[in-house]
N, C-alpha and C positions, 0 to 999 in steps of 0.2 A: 694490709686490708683486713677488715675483720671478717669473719663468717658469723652469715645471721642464721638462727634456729629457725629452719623453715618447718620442722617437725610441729614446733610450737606454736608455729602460726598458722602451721592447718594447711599449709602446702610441702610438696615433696621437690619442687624446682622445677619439676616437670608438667609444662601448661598444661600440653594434652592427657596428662594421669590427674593431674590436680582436677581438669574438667568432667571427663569419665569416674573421679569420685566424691564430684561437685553434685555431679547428674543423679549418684544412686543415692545420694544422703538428702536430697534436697526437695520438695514438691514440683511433682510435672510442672512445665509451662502451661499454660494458655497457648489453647489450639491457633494457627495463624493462617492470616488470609494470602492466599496467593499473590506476588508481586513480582515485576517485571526489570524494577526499581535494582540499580546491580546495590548502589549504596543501602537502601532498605534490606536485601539481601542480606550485605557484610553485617549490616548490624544485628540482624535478625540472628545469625550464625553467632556473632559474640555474645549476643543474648541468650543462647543455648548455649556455647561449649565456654566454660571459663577458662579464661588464659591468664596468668600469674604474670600481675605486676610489680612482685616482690624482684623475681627474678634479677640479678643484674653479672653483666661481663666483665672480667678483671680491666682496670685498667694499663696502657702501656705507656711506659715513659720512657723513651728511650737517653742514654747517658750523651752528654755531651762533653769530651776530656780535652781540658786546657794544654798550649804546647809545654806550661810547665810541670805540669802532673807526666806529663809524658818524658819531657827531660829529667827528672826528679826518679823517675824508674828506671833510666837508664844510666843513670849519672852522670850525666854531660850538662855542663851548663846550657842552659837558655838562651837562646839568641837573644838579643834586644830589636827592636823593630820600631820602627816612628809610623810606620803606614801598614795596615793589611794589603798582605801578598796577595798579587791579582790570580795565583795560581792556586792558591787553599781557597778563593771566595766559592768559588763552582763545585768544590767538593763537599762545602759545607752544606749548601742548597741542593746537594743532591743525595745528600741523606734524610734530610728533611721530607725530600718528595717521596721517597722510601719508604718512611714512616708513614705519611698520610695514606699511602696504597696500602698499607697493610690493617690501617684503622676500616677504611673504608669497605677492605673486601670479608674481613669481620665481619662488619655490620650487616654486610649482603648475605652470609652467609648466615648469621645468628636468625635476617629475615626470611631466610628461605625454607630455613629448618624449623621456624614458629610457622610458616603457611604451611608447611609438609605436614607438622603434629595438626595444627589447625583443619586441613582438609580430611587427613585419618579422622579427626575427631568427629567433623561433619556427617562424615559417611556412614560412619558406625555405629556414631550416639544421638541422632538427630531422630525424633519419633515420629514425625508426619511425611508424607511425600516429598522428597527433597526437589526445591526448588528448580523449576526451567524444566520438571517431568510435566509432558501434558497426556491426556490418553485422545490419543488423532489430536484433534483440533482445539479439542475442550483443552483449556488452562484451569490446572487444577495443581499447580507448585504450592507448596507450604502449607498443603490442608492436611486433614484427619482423612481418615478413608472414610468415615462417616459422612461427613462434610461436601469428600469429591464424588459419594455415590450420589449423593443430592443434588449435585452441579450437573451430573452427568445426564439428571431425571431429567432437568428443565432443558436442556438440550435440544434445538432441533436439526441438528445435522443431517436427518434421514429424512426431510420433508419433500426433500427432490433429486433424492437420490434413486440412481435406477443402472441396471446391470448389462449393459448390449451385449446379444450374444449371437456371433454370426453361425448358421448352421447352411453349410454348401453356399448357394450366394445371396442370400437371405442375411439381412439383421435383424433381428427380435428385439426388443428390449423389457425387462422387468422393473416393473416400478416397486422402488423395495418397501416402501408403507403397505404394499397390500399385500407383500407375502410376511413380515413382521409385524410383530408384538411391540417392537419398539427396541430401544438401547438395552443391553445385558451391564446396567448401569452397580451391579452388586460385583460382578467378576474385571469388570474393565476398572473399577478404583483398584481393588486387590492386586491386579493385574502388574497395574502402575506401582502402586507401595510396594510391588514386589521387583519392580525395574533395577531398581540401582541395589537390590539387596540379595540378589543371585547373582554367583559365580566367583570364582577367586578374589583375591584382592587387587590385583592389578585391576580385573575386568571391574568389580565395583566404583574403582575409584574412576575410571576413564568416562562411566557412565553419570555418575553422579558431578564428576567435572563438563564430560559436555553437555549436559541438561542445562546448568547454567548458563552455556553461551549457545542454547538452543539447538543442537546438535543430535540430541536423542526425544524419540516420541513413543509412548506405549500404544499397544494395538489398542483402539474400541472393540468388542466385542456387541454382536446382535443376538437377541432371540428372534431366531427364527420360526414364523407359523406354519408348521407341518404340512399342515391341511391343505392351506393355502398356496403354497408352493409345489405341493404337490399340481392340484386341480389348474394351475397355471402353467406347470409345464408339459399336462398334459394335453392343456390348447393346444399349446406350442410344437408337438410332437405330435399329435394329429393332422394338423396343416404342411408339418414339415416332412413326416417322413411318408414318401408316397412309392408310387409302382412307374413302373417307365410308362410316358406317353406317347404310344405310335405316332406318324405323322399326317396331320389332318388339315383338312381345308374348311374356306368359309368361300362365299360368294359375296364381294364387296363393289358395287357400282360396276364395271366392265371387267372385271380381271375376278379370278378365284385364285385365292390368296393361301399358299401353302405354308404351314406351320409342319415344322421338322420337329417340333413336338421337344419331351426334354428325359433326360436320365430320371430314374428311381435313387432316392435318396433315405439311406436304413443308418441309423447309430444307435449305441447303448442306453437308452432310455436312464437305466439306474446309474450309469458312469456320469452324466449328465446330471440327475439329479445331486451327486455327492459333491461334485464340482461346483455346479451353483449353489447348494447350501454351506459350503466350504468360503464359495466367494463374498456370498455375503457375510457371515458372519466374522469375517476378519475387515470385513466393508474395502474389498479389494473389488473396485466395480470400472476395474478396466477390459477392455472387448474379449470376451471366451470365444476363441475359435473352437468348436465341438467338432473331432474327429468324425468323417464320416463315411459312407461304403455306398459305390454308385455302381449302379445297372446301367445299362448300353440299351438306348431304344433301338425299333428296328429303324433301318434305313430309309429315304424316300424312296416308293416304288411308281414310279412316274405309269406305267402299265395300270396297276392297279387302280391310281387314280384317274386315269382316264375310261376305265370300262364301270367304275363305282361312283365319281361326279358328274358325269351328265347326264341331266333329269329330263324326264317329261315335265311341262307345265302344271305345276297343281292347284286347283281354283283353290279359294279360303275356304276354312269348314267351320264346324262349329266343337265346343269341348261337350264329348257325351256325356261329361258323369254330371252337368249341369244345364246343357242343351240351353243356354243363351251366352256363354262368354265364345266370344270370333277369333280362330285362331287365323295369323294371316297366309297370305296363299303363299305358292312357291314359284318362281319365274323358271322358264327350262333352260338349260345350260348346253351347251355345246361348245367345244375345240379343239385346237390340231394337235396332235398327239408329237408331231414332228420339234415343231414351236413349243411344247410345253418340255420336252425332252433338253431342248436347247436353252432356255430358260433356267431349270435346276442344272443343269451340268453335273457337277460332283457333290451338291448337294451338301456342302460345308454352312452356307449359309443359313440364318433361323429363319427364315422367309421370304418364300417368291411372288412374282405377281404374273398372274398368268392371262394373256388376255383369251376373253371368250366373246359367244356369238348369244344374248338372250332373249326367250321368246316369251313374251308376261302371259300371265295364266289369265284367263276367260274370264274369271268376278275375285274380281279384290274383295278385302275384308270390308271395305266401305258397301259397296255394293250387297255383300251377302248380307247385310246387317239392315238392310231397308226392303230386303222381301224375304228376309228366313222364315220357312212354313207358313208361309202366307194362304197358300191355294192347298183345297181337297184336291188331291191328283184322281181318289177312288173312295170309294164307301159301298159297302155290302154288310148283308145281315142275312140268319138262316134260322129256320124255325127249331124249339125244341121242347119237351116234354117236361116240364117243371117240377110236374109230382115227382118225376123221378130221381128224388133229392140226389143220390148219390152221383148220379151220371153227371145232374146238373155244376154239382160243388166241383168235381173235376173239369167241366167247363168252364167254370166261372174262374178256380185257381190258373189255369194255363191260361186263360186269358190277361191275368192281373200278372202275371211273368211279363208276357208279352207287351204290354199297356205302355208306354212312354219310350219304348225302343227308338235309339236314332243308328242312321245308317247315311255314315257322310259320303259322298260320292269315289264310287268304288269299291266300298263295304260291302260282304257281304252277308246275310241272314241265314242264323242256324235255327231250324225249332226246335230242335233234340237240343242243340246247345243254349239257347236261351231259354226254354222250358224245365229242361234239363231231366233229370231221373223220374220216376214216377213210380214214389213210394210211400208208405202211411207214415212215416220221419215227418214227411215235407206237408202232409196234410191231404195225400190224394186217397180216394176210396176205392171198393171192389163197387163193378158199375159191368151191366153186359157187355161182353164183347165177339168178337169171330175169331176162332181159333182152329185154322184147316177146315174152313165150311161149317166150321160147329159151333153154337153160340155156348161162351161158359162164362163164369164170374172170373172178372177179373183185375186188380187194381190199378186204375186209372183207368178205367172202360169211360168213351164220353172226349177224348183230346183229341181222337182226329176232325171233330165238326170246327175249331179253334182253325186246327191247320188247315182245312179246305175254304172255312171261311175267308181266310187270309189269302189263300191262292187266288180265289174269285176276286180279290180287290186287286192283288199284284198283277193279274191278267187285263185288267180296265187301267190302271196306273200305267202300264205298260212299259213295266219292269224287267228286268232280264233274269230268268229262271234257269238255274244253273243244277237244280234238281228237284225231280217229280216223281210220284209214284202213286197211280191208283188205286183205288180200292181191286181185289179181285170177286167183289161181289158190288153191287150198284147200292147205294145209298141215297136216301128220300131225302135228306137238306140240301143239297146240290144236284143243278141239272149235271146231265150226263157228260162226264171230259172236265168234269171244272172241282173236282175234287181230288184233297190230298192224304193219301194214309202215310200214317208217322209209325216207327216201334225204335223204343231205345233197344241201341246196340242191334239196329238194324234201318231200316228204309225212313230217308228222313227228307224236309223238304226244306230248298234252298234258293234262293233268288239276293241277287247285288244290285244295286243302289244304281242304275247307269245312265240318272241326270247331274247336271252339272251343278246342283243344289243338295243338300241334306234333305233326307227325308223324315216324318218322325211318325212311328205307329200308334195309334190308339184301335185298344182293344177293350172289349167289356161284355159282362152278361148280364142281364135285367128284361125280368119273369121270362115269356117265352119266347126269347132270341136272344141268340149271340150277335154283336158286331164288332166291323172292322172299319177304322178312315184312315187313312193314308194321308199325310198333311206333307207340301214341300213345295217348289216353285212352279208355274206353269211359266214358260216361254212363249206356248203359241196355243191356239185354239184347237189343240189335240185335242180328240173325243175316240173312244178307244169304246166298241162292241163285241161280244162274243156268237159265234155261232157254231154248232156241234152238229155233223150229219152223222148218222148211222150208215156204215158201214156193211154190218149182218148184222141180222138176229138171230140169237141161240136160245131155243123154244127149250121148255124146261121138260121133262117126263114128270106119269103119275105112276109111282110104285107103291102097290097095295100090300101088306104085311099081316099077316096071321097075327093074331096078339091072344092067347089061351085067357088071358084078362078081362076079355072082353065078353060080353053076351053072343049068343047067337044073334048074325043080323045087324050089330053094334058095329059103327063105322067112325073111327077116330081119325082127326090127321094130326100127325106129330111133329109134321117138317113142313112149312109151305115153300110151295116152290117160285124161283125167280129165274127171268130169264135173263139169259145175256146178252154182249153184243158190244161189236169191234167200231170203235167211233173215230171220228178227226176230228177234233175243234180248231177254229182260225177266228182269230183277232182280226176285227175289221177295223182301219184308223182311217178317222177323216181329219187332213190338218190341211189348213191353209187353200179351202174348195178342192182339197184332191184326195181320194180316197183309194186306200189298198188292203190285200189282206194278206195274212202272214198265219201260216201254219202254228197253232201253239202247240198241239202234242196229237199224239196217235195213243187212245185206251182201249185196253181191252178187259173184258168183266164177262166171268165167269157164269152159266147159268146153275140152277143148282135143281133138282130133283124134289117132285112134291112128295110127300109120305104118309101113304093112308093104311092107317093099323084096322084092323078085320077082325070082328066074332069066330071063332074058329067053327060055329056048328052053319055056321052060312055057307050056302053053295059056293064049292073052290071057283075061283074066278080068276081066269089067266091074266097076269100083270100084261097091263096094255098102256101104251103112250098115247096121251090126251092133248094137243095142243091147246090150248088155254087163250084167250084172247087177255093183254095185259096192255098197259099205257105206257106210254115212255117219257109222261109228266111228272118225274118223281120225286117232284117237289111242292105236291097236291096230300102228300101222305106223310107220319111221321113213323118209323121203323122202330119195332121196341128195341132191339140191339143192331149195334157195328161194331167195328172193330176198333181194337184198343192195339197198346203196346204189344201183346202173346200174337197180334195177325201179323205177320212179316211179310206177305204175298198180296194182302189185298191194298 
């Protein structure tokens, strides 16, 4: 057999070396398109790696020795023979099949060791993503990385993809378009081209062999938007992690219906964050169970709720900070403590039903909504001094506090607390006042005509006064018993709401009077009168005083005097042709000393007490000062 000069012909005998320096002498291939094709495959592979079909196997001929060559060696004659031996035919064919086994496992062997060079060659020298690698789901075999970052663009594998994540017994889910940017379509081809080309060589070739028969897949990679995933699982962590809920009831048709309420639920906010932006971007969107740390509510206290859910009946009211939306009433609750005991037992259960006994409230929201402030229940008004701008401005401001006040039944009325401080901040002025019998400046002098005003309407409404205090000197806008003195951070006047309708206040000043209307429902032909007897009169003294000031003969008075006097007032009511009267308060008012200052060269004149004849209408006159805030006593 001759030997050919493979040197000469540009091969070494060796497929896979003749191919690997086929590869470096030769111009790249043409980039190729992914196929699934196993035949397009093999070819595609022969079309990159050359394989030497100079190559060839010795042949083998095995000798076949006649019985005379074999006689002829030994020197014995030859037998002669007219027929073959039936005993040599079987020997002969059974060297024959010998030979053929031997040709044939050759051949399987020469094929196994040209697929072995062949797959080394594949894996080693093959420059694009080797075939049957996809990244996830995208088929991207036989391309350029160029190529499968651009396959990987038009993608949309992530259009309904979304993350569940159970936190305690809760599922969430994140929909992953709106926490991404999209596929990390640069690093996920690299990714892949980089699949079958780390790791040993056994690990190379096992990878690069089962991509072919579909066996291996490269991670997709996501960008994930920061931002976005943040502000989503901060939803998600606000909803989720909470504080334990005690156990609470509702009133549902005949039964009040116990809720055992549920544990406080806390986990790692940032351990959570690392995990879902871990799980997407490997696009691993199977259920995240999220570790988490539970609190113990308290127990049902069957006690408790029975001395804290049975109510009184409450009519509907109305909402004050818009005094027309109806909020609806409350029906009253009542039952047995024995029965409700029996009922939870051990309180394992999320909810009991507990039967009760209920009694509806007096005006539903339907009802309150067809005569809300329908009817003046009162209206009064009191004269006042208009030149006297400052006094006035502090009447007019306490009244526009006051002005649209609602008081839903039960409510009840502060005037220090709705009025509130009385400072030049808020816009009140210095205006005279009484200060220990003695009139001085003072800021907010002018707010108690407001509050007495307001008294005299609450006395004809026929409201319930829960605090009062008189002046300790008598005052010209209101008859006698029917006025109120106010001082912050002292004597204040108070009255609560106690019809079964909302009430609403209008107050205002305009030129010379303040007024008061009381707006809310009448039920019956109540008509509500006042009347005040005098009790005593306390007659005032006239004390005369030397003044060096003065002329001889010269008579000043520096102080006029007032008398006092211990009064009752009663509310007269007539409802329904029957008429009664009801004590409203016991006043008492102070008299005060007249003061006449004296020329000193005039005959001394013994200080003598002068009774005075005075009126007890004193609301015929307007007083240049009262008392403000600084009188605590009157």
């Amino acid at each position: 057999m001759t030997q050919k000069n493979y040197s000469a012909l540009g091969h070494t005998g060796n497929s896979a070396l003749d191919a690997m320096l086929k590869s470096r002498t030769e111009p790249a291939k043409p980039e190729y398109a992914p196929t699934n094709n196993k035949k397009d495959i093999v070819s595609e592979i022969s079309n990159n790696i050359a394989v030497n079909d100079e190559a060839e196997f010795p042949k083998y001929e095995p000798e076949h020795k006649s019985d005379a060559s074999i006689a002829k060696k030994s020197n014995k004659p030859a037998k002669k023979t007219t027929k073959t031996s039936k005993a040599k035919q079987p020997k002969q064919a059974k060297k024959t099949k010998n030979g053929n086994g031997k040709k044939i496992a050759i051949g399987l062997g020469s094929v196994v060791a040209a697929l072995c060079l062949l797959t080394v060659g594949y894996t080693y020298l093959y420059p694009n993503i080797h075939f049957g690698v996809n990244a996830g789901v995208i088929e991207i075999g036989g391309m350029s990385v160029a190529d499968a970052q651009k396959q990987i663009e038009k993608s949309n594998v992530l259009n309904n993809a979304s993350l569940p994540i159970k936190i305690y017994q809760t599922e969430y889910k994140i929909s992953v378009p709106e926490v991404a940017n999209g596929l990390d379509s640069e690093n996920s081809a690299k990714d892949a081209y980089e699949f079958t080309r780390t790791g040993g060589f056994f690990t190379r070739i096992g990878n690069t062999v089962g991509a072919l028969f579909g066996l291996n897949e490269s991670k997709l990679s996501v960008d994930v938007n920061n931002e976005a995933l943040k502000t989503k699982l901060d939803e998600i962590s606000s909803e989720a992690i909470t504080e334990p809920v005690d156990p609470f009831w509702t009133v549902e048709g005949d039964y009040l219906v116990v809720d055992k309420g549920s544990v406080g639920v806390s986990f790692d906010t940032n351990k959570l964050y690392t995990e879902v932006e871990n799980r997407i971007k490997t696009m691993n969107f199977s259920t995240l169970d999220v570790e988490v740390t539970t609190k113990e509510q308290n127990p049902i206290d069957v006690q408790y709720i029975y001395d804290n859910a049975q109510t009184q009946a409450k009519n509907a009211t109305v909402d004050k900070t818009d005094g027309t939306t109806i909020l609806p009433s409350v029906d009253g609750v009542k039952f047995d403590l024995e029965k409700a005991k029996e009922v939870i037992g051990d309180g394992s259960e999320q909810t009991y039903k507990i039967p009760i006994e209920r009694t509806p409230a007096a005006v539903s929201a339907d009802q309150l909504a067809r005569v809300l402030f329908r009817d003046t229940l009162a209206s009064t008004s009191t004269k006042l001094n208009a030149s006297n701008k400052s006094r006035t401005n502090n009447v007019r401001l306490a009244s526009q506090f006051i002005n649209g006040t609602i008081l839903n039944p039960g409510d009840e009325f502060s005037y220090n607390g709705v009025v509130g401080e009385r400072t030049v901040s808020r816009g009140f002025q210095t205006a005279g006042a009484y200060s220990n019998g003695q009139v001085i400046e003072d800021v907010g002098g002018g707010v108690c005509q407001p509050s007495s005003t307001l008294y005299m309407a609450v006395l004809r409404a026929d409201l319930e006064v829960t605090e009062r205090h008189n002046h300790s000197l008598t005052v010209s806008y209101t008859p006698l018993g029917e006025d109120a003195t106010v001082s912050w951070g002292g004597p204040d006047f108070k009255f609560k709401n106690n019809t079964d309708y909302p009430v609403k206040i209008l107050a205002w000043q305009e030129g010379s009077s303040m007024s008061v209307k009381i707006l809310g429902t009448k039920t019956t032909d109540k008509v509500v009168e006042t009347k005040t007897e005098i009790v005593e009169t306390l007659d005032y003294k006239t004390v005369e005083k030397t003044d060096s000031s003065l002329s001889a003969g010269q008579r000043e008075t520096s102080q006029s005097g007032i008398t006092g006097y211990k009064t009752v007032t009663y509310k007269i009511i007539t409802e329904n042709g029957q008429t009664t009267t009801v004590k409203a308060n016991n006043s008492s008012y102070k008299s005060r000393d007249k003061i006449v200052l004296v020329g000193p060269a005039a005959t001394p004149q013994t200080s003598e007490s002068t009774t005075t004849s005075t009126t007890t209408d004193t609301t015929t006159t307007t007083p240049t000062t009262e008392n403000t805030d600084s009188e605590t006593a009157q």
